[in-house]
N, C-alpha and C positions, 0 to 999 in steps of 0.2 A: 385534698381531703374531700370523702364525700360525703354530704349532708342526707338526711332522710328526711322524710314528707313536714316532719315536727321540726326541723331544723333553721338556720338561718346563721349569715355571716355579720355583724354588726359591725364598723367603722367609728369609733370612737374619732374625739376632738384631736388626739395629735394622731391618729393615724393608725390606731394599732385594730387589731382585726378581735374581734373576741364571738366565740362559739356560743348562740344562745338557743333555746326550745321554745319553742311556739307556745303557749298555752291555748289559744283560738283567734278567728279571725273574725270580725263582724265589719260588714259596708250598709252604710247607710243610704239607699238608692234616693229619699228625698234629699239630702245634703252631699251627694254625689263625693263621701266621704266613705273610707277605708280606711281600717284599722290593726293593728297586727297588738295582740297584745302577749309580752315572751318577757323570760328570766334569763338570766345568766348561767350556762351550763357548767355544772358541781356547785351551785350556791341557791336552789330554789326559796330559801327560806330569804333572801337577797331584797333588794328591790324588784318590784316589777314595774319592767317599763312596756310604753306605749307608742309606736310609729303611728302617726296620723297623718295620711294621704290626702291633699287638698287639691284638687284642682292640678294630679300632676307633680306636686310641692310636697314629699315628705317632709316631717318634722318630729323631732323626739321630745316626747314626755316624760319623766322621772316623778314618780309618785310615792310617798313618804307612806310605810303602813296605816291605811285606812284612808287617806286622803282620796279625793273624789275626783275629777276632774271637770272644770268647768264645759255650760255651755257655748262659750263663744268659739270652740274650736270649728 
C-alpha cells in the first residue's frame, strides 16, 4: 500500500497494522521530544492519539475527548 505525505502505518498490541492520518507534527527542540499527533483512517470523529518520541523511545498516548496530556512526558 502506498501511504501520502498525511499518512502513517500504526502497529497495534497484538500485531495488526491499522491505516491512520497525520493531523500534525510538532518537536520540541528544548526537550529534544517529537510528536506525531493522527486518527484512525474512516473514524476521524474516533480517538485521537499521540506518538511521543523520547530520546529514540517511541511511546503511545490514547487521549479520551478533551483530556489534556501531562507534562512529564
Amino acid at each position: 500500500m502506498e501511504l501520502n505525505e498525511k499518512q502513517m502505518m500504526v502497529t497495534d498490541e497484538a500485531g495488526n497494522d491499522h491505516l491512520v492520518n497525520i493531523l500534525f507534527t510538532y518537536t520540541n527542540e528544548e526537550r529534544a521530544t517529537s510528536y506525531v499527533i493522527f486518527y484512525e483512517e474512516g473514524n476521524p470523529e474516533e480517538k485521537i492519539r499521540v506518538i511521543v518520541e523520547l530520546e529514540e523511545e517511541p511511546a503511545t498516548l490514547q487521549l479520551e475527548d478533551g483530556e489534556q496530556p501531562n507534562d512529564e512526558l
